[in-house]
C-alpha positions as CSV (number, residue, x, y, z in Angstrom):
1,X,98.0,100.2,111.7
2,X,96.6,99.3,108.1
3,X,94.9,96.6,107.2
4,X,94.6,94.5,103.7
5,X,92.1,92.7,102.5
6,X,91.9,90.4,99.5
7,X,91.0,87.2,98.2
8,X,92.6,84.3,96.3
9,X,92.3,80.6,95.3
10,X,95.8,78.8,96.2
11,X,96.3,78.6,99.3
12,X,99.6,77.1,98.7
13,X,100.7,79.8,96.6
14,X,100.9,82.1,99.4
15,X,102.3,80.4,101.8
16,X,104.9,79.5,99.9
17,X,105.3,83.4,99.1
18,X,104.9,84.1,102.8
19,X,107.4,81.4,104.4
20,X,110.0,82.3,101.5
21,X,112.6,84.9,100.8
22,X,110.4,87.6,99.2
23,X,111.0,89.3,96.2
24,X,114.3,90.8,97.1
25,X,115.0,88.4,100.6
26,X,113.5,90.6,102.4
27,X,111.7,87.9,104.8
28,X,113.7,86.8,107.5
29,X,112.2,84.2,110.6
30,X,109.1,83.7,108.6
31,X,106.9,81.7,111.7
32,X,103.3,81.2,113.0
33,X,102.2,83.5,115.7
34,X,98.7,82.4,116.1
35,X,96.2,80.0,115.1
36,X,93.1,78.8,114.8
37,X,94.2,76.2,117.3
38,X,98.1,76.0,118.0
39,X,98.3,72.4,118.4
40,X,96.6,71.7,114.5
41,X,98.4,74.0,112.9
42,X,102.0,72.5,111.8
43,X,104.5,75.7,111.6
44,X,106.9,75.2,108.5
45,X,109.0,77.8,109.4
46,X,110.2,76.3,113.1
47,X,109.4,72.5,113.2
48,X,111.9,71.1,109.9
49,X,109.6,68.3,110.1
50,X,106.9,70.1,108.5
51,X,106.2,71.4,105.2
52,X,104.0,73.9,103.4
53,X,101.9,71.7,101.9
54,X,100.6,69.7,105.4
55,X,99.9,73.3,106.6
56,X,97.8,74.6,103.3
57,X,95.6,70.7,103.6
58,X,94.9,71.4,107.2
59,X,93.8,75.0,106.4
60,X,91.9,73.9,103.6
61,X,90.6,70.7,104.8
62,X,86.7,72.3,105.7
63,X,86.9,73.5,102.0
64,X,87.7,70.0,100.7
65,X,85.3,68.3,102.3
66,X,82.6,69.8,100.6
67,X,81.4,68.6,97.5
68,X,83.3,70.7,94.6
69,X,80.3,72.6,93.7
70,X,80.0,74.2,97.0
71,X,83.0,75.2,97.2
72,X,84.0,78.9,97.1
73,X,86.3,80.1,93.8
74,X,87.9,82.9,96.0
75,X,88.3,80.4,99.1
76,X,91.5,82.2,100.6
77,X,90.7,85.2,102.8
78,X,94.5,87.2,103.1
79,X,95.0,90.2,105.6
80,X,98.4,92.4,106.1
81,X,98.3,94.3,109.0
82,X,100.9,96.3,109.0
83,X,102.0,99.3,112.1
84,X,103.0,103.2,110.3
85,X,106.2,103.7,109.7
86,X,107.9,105.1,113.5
87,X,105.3,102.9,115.5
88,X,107.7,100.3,118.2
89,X,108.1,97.2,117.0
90,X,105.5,94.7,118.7
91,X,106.2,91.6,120.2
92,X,105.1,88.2,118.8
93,X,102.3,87.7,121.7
94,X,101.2,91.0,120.7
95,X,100.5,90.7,117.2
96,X,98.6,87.4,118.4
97,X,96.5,89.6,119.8
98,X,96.4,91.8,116.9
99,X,95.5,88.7,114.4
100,X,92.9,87.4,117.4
101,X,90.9,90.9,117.5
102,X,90.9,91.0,113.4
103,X,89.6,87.6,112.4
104,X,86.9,88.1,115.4
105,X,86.2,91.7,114.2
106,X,85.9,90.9,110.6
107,X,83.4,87.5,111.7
108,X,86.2,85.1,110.0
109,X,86.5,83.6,113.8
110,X,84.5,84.5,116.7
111,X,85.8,84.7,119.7
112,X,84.6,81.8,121.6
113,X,82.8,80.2,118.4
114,X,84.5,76.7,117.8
115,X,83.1,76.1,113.9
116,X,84.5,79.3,112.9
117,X,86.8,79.1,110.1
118,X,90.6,77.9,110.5
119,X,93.5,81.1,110.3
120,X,96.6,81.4,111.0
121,X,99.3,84.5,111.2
122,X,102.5,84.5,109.9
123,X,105.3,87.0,110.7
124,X,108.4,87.1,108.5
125,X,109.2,91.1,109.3
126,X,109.4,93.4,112.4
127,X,106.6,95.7,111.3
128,X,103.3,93.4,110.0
129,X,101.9,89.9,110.2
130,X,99.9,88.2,107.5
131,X,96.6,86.6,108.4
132,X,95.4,83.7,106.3
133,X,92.2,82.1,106.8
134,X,90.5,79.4,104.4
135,X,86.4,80.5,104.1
136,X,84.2,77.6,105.2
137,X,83.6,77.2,108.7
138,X,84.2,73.7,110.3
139,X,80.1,73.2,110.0
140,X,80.5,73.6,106.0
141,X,78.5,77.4,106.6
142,X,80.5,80.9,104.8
143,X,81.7,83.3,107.2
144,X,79.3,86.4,107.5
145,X,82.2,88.9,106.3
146,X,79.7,91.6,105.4
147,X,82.0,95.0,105.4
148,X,85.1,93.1,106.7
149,X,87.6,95.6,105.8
150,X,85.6,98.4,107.6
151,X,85.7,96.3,110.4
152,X,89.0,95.4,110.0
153,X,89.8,99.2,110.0
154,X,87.8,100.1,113.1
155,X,89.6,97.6,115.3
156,X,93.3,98.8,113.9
157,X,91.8,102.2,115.2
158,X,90.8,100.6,118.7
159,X,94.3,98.8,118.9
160,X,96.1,102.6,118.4
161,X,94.9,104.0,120.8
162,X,94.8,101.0,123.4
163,X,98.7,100.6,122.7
164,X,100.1,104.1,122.4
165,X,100.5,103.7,118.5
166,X,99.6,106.3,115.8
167,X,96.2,106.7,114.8
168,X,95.3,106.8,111.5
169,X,92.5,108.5,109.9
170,X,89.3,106.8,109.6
171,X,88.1,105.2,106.7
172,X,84.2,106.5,105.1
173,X,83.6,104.1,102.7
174,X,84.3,106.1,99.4
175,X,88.2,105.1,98.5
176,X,88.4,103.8,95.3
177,X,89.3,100.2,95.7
178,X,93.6,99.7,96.4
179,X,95.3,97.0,94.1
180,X,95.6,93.5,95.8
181,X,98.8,92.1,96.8
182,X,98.6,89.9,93.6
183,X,98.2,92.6,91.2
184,X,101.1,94.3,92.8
185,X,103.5,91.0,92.7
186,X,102.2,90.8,89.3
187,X,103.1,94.3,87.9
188,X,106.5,93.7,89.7
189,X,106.9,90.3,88.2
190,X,106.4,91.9,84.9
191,X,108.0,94.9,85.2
192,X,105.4,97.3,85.5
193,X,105.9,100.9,87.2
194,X,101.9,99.8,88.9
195,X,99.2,97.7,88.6
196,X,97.4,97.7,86.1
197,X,94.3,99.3,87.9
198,X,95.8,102.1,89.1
199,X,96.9,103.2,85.7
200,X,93.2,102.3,84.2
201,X,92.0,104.4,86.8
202,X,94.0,107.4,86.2
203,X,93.0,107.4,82.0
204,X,89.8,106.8,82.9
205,X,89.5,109.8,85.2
206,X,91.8,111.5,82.2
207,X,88.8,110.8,79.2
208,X,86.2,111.9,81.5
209,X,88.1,115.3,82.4
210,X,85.8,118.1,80.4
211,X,84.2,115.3,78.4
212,X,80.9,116.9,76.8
213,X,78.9,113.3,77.1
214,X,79.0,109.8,76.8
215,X,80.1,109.2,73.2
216,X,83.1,111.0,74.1
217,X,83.7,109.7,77.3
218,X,84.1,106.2,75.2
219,X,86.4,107.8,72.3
220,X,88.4,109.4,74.9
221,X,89.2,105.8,76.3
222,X,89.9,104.1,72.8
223,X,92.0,107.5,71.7
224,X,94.2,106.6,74.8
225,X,94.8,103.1,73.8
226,X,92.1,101.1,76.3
227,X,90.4,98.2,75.6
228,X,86.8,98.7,76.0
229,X,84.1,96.9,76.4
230,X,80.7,98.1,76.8
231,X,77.7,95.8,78.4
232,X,74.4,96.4,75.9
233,X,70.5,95.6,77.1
234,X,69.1,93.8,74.2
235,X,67.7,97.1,73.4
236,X,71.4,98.4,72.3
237,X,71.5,100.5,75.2
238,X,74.6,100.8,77.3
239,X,74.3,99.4,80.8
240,X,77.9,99.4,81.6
241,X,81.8,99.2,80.7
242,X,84.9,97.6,81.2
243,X,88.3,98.7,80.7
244,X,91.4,96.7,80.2
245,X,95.3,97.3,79.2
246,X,97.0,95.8,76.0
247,X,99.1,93.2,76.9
248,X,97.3,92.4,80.7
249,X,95.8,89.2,80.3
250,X,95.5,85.9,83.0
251,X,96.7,82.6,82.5
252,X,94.3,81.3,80.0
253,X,95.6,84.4,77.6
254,X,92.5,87.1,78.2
255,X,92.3,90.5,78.8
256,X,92.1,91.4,82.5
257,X,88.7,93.8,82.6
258,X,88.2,96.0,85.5
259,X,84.5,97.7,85.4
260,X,84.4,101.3,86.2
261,X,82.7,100.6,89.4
262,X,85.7,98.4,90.7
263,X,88.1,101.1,89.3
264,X,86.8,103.9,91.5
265,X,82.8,104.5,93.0
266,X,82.1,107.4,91.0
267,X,83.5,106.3,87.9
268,X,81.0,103.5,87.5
269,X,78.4,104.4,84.1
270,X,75.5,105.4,86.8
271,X,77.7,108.0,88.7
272,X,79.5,109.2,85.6
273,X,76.1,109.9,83.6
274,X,75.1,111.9,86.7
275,X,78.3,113.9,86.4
276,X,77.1,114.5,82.6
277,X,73.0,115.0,83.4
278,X,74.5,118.6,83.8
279,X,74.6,119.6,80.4
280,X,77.5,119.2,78.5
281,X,80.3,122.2,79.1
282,X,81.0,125.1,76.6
283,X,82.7,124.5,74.1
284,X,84.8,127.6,73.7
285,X,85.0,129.8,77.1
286,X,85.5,133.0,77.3
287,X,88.8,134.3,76.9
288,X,89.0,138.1,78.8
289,X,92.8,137.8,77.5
290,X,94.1,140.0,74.4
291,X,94.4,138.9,71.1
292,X,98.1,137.8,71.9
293,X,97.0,135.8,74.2
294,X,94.3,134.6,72.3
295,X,96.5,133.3,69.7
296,X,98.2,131.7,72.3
297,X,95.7,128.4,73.0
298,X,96.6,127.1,75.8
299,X,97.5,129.7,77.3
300,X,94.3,131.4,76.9
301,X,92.7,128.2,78.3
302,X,94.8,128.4,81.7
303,X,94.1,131.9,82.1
304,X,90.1,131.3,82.1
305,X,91.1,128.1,84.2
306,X,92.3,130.4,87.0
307,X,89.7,132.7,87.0
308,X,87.5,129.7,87.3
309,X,89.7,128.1,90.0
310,X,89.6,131.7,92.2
311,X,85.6,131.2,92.3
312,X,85.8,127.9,93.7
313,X,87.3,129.7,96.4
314,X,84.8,131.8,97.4
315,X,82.2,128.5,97.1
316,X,84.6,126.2,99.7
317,X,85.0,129.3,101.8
318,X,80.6,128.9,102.0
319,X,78.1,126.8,103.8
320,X,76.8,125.3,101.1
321,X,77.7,121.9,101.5
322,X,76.7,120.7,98.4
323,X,78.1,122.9,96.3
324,X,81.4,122.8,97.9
325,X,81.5,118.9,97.1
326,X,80.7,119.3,93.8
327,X,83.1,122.1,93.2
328,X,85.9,119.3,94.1
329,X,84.5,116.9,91.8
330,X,84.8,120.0,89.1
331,X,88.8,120.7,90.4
332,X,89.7,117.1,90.5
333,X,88.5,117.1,86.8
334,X,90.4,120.7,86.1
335,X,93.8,119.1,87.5
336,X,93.4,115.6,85.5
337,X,93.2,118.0,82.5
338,X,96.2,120.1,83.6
339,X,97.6,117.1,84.4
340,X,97.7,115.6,81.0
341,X,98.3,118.6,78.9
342,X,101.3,119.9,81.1
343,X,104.6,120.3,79.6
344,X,107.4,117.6,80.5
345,X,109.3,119.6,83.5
346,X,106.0,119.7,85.7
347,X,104.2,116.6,84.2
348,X,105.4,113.9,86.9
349,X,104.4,116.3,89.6
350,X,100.9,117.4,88.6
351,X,100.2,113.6,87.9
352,X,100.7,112.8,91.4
353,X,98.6,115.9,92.5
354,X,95.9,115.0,90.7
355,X,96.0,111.2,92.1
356,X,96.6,112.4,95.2
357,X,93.7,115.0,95.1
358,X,91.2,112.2,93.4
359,X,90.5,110.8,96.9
360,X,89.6,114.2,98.1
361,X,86.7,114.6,95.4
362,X,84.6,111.8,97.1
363,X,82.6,111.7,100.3
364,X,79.3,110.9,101.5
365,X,78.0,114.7,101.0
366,X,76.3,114.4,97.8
367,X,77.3,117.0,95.0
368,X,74.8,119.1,93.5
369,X,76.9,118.6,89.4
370,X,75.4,121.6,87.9
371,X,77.2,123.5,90.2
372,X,81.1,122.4,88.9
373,X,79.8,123.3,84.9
374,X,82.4,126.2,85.4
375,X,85.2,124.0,86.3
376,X,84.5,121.3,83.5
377,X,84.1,123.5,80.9
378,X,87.7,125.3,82.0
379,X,88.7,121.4,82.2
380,X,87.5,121.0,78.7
381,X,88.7,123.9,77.7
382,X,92.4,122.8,78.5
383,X,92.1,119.5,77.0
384,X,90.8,121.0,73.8
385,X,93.7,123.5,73.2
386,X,96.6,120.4,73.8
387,X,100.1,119.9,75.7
388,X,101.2,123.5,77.0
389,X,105.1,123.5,76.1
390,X,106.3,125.3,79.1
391,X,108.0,128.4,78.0
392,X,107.2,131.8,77.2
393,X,103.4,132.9,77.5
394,X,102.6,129.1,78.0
395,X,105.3,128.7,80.8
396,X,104.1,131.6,82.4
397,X,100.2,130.8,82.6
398,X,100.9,127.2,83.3
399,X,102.5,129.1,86.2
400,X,99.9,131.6,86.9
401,X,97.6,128.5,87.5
402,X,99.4,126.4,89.7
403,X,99.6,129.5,91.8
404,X,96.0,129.8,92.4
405,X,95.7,125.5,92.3
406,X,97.6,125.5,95.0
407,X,95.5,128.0,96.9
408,X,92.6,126.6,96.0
409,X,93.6,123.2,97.3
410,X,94.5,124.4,101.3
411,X,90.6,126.0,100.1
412,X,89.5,121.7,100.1
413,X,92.2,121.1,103.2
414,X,90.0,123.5,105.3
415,X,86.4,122.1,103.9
416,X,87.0,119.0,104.4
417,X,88.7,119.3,108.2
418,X,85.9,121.3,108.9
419,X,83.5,118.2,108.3
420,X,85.4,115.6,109.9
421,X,86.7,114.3,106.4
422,X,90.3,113.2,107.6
423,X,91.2,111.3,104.6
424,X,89.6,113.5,102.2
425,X,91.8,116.2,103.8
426,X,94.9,114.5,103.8
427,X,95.0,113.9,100.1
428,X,94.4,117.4,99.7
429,X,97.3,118.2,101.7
430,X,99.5,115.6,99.6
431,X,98.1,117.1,96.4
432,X,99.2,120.6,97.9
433,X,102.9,119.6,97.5
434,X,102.9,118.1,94.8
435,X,101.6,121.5,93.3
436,X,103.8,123.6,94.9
437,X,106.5,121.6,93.6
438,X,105.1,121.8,89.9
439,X,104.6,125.5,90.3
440,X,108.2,125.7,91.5
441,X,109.5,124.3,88.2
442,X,106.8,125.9,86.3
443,X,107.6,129.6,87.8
444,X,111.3,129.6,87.7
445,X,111.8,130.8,84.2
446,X,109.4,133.4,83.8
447,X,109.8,134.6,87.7
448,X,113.2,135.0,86.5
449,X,112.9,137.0,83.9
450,X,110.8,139.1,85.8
451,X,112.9,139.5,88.4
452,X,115.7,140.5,86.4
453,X,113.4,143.0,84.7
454,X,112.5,144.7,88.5
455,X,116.5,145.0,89.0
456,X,117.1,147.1,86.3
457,X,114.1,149.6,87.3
458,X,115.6,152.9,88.0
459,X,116.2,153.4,92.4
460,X,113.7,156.3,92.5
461,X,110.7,154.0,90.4
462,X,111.5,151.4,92.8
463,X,111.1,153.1,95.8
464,X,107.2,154.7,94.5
465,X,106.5,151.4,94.0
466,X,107.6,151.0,98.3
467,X,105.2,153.2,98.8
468,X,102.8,152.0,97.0
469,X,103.3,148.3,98.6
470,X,103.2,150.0,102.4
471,X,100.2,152.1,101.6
472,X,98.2,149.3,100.5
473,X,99.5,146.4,102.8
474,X,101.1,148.7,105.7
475,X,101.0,145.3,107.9
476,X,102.9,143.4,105.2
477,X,104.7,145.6,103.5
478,X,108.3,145.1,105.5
479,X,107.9,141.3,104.6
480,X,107.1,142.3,101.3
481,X,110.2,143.7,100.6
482,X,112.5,140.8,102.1
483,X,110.8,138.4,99.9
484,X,112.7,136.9,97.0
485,X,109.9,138.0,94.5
486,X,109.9,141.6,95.4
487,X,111.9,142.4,92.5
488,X,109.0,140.4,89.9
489,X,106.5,142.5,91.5
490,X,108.0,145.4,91.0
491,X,108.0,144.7,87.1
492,X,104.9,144.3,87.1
493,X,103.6,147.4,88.3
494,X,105.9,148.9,85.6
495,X,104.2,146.7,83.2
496,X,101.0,147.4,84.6
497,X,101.9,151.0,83.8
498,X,103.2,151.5,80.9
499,X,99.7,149.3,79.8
500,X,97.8,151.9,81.3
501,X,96.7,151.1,84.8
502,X,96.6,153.2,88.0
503,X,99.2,150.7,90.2
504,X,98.0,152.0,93.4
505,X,94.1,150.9,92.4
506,X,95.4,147.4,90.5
507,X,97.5,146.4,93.4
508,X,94.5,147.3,96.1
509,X,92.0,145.3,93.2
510,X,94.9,142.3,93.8
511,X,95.1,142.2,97.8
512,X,91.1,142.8,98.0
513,X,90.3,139.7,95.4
514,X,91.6,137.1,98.3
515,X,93.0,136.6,101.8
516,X,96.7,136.4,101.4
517,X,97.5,134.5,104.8
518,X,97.9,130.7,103.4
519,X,100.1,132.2,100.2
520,X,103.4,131.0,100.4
521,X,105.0,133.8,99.0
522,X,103.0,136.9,99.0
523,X,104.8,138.4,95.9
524,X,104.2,135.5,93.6
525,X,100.3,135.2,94.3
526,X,100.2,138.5,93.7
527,X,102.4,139.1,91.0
528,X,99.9,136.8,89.5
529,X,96.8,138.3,90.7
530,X,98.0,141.3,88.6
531,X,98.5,139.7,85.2
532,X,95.3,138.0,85.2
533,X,93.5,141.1,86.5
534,X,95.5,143.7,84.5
535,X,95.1,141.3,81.6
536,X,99.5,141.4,81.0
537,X,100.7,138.6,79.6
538,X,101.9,135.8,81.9
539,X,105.8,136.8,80.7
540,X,108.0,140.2,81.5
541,X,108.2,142.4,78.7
542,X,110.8,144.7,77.7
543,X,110.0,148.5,77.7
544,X,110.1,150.0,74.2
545,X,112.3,153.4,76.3
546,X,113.8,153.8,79.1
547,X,111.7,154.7,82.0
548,X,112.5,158.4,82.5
549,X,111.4,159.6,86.1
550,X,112.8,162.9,88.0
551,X,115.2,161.9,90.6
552,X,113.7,163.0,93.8
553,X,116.2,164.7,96.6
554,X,116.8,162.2,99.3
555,X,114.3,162.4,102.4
556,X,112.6,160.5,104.3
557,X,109.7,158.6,103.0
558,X,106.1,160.0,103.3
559,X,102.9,157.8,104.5
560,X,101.5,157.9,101.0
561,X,103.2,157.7,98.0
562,X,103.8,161.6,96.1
563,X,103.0,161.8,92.5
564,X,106.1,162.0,90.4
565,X,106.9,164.3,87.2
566,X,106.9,162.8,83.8
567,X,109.2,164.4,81.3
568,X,106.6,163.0,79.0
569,X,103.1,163.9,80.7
570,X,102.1,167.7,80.4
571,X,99.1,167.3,82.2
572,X,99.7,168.8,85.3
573,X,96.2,168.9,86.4
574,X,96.3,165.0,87.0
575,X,96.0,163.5,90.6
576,X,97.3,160.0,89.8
577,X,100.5,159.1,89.6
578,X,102.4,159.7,86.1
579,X,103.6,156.2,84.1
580,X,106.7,155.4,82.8
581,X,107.0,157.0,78.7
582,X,105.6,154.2,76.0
């Protein structure tokens, strides 16, 4: 059951809105279900004798009667209560009682206090009411509203489990601020995909992503088409800012402003300048990739990204509680960077991850900043080097990412359970499938290719690599095979080899680095693993000659893997394991 609270100034306006049609005649039976008191309040929407307007004058009446000065400019209190979708449908008398515990809850009326201020609650749909209450008690006094939507919230929760109905997590106080159903009719009305807030929030979040201080911060905003407005002491410091969108602007034709702090808490000047006190992030990291890669920007920039990423791990996987929150401050910035740099097929999706994981970067354990540098330097980093197009080496780390992103996000899931942080942790769940569906559309070319590449390994150079897969993860290894990526890992190793490396001691580096239980497909996080570590390139490469190995005679296969002859190795001295001619 979720409550919404806003304010307005006509009351008129939304009863009219709430006793008509809707926006696409979705209202049906609009009617009173409770009052203030029954017998005062005319119902428009069962007596035809009535009308709208005799309802909005009696609501308002303790407002008029003030003199004009006294009177509140946000007079009209308005608060959906609406049950999750599944929930029965409840009976009018019921949702009386649901719009009876509210208004008392919240201190708009009392329960027994007869100069509390006049409500009523209309129903026009099986699944929520709409509570409307004017604000001016009957003895000219303001409610004392003081939290009301935490209130609010807290009595939905009672009402759940009282009725049987799904309980919802618990609220903490640190959600940024949801639009108002009159910024929502109004992005509708104008054909908007959102209100304007949300999409203020989002490129504000964007310009701070990396950002190495304040200046920047601001040229971010006006590079990304804002309107700004910054609020100067008489000094010519900066106290403050406001943001608004082209083309937003109220009846009397001005720009709309939202300031930081109504945007978001921590994107308010104060709590951004603490993000910054840090020190601003480096300006180059560095890359461990080769001079291909190197070449290759943003590619290079995701690959330090996901070493970054894999030791935020470790940090959420700690006790140290203020580092962990400050490491998701450091990812949320690392996705909004992702997020806007990523190429067109995984854009949408990473957009809604990082929205989604936004909410899981707040709560009321204070980060210790200088401990995310990492992470907003590899956020900076990204930004710096521009879009990623999506194919070849840029496809492939964009993938090579995601696949860690997504681990380190079930990495927040766990921290945040583990504190009681229900909301925190289901946005980090919703941000997990949005990522795994931006690393399925990310992965599918070069996991392809790769995958193609394994197939076409001769039988015998397959089967060593068996052997080297049940050696290392005996408990795994039958899964291993079965799995649709079996084939990608297996070209790998053979890159891995021709490059030089010992397969058995890569792969063992790979499964060592991190637990592999909450991977969705073992292959792929560590066909992965192996790039970064063996420092390949994030794409299959083709092998200059054929990979010549000595047929063995068939027999059954041995606990640990034999060396096989190379017909280009004379060596014969050599323990390991020959590789494939170069």
């Amino acid at each position: 059951m979720v409550p919404d609270i806003s304010t307005g100034s006509r009351t008129y306006g939304l009863l009219a809105y709430l006793y008509g049609p809707g926006r696409r005649d979705e209202h049906t039976d609009p009617h009173l279900v409770a009052a203030w008191t029954p017998e005062l309040a005319p119902d428009p929407g069962r007596d035809p004798t009535t009308t709208l307007k005799q309802l909005a004058d009696r609501l308002d009446l303790p407002v008029l009667a003030l003199p004009k000065d006294r009177r509140p400019a946000q007079h009209v209190w308005h608060c959906p209560v609406r049950t999750a979708p599944g929930d029965r449908h409840l009976t009018d008398a019921e949702w009386a009682e649901v719009a009876r515990r509210i208004v008392h809850a919240t201190g708009i009326a009392e329960e027994g206090d007869d100069k509390a201020c006049r409500w009523i609650a209309v129903r026009h749909a099986d699944d929520h009411i709409h509570i409307v209450a004017t604000l001016k008690r009957e003895d000219g006094r303001s409610p004392r509203r003081h939290e009301d939507g935490i209130r609010a919230q807290a009595e939905c929760r009672k009402i759940e489990k009282e009725w049987g109905l799904q309980i919802l997590n618990e609220g903490d106080g640190t959600a940024a601020q949801r639009p108002t159903s009159a910024e929502r009719a109004k992005a509708e009305r104008t054909g908007r995909d959102e209100p304007p807030r949300e999409t203020l929030r989002e490129h504000v979040r964007q310009a701070l992503a990396g950002a190495a201080d304040e200046d920047e911060f601001f040229r971010r905003l006006i590079e990304a088409g804002l309107r700004l407005e910054k609020r100067l002491a008489p000094s010519g410091d900066v106290l403050g800012y406001k943001v608004a969108l082209p083309g937003d602007r109220n009846r009397d034709g001005e720009p709309i402003w939202f300031p930081g702090s109504r945007l978001a808490p921590d994107l308010s000047l104060p709590r951004i300048r603490q993000r910054l006190a840090a020190g601003p992030p480096e300006d180059e990291p560095t890359s461990a990739a080769g001079p291909a890669q190197r070449a290759a920007r943003p590619a290079s920039a995701r690959r330090d990204a996901t070493r970054v990423a894999e030791e935020a791990v470790t940090v959420l996987a700690g006790d140290d509680d203020a580092a962990g929150a400050a490491q998701l401050v450091g990812l949320g910035e690392l996705l909004d960077a992702v997020a806007q740099t990523a190429p067109a097929s995984t854009r949408r999706e990473l957009a809604k991850a990082a929205r989604a994981f936004e909410r899981a970067t707040r709560s009321h354990i204070r980060a210790e900043h200088t401990d995310h540098r990492a992470l907003r330097s590899a956020a900076r980093g990204i930004v710096r080097t521009g879009n990623a197009l999506g194919k070849g080496e840029d496809g492939g780390t964009t993938a090579m990412l995601l696949s860690t992103m997504i681990l380190v996000t079930i990495a927040a899931i766990r921290w945040h359970s583990a504190r009681g942080h229900a909301q925190q942790a289901a946005a980090a769940r919703q941000a997990a499938q949005h990522l795994r569906a931006a690393y399925r559309s990310a992965a599918a070319t070069p996991m392809k290719a790769m995958r193609e590449q394994g197939r076409q390994l001769p039988a015998p150079v397959r089967d060593c690599y068996a052997h080297t897969v049940e050696a290392t993860l005996p408990g795994q290894a039958d899964h291993i095979l079965r799995e649709p990526g079996w084939d990608a890992l297996t070209a790998t190793l053979a890159q891995a080899e021709r490059a030089g490396h010992d397969p058995d001691a890569l792969l063992q580096q790979a499964v060592n680095w991190r637990e592999l239980e909450t991977a969705d497909s073992v292959t792929d996080v560590l066909v992965w693993r192996l790039r970064r570590i063996g420092k390949l390139p994030a794409t299959a490469d083709l092998p200059r000659t054929r990979v010549h190995r000595r047929i063995l005679p068939p027999q059954p296969r041995p606990p640990k893997p034999q060396a096989v002859e190379s017909t280009v190795r004379t060596d014969t001295n050599s323990s390991r394991r020959p590789g494939p001619r170069r």
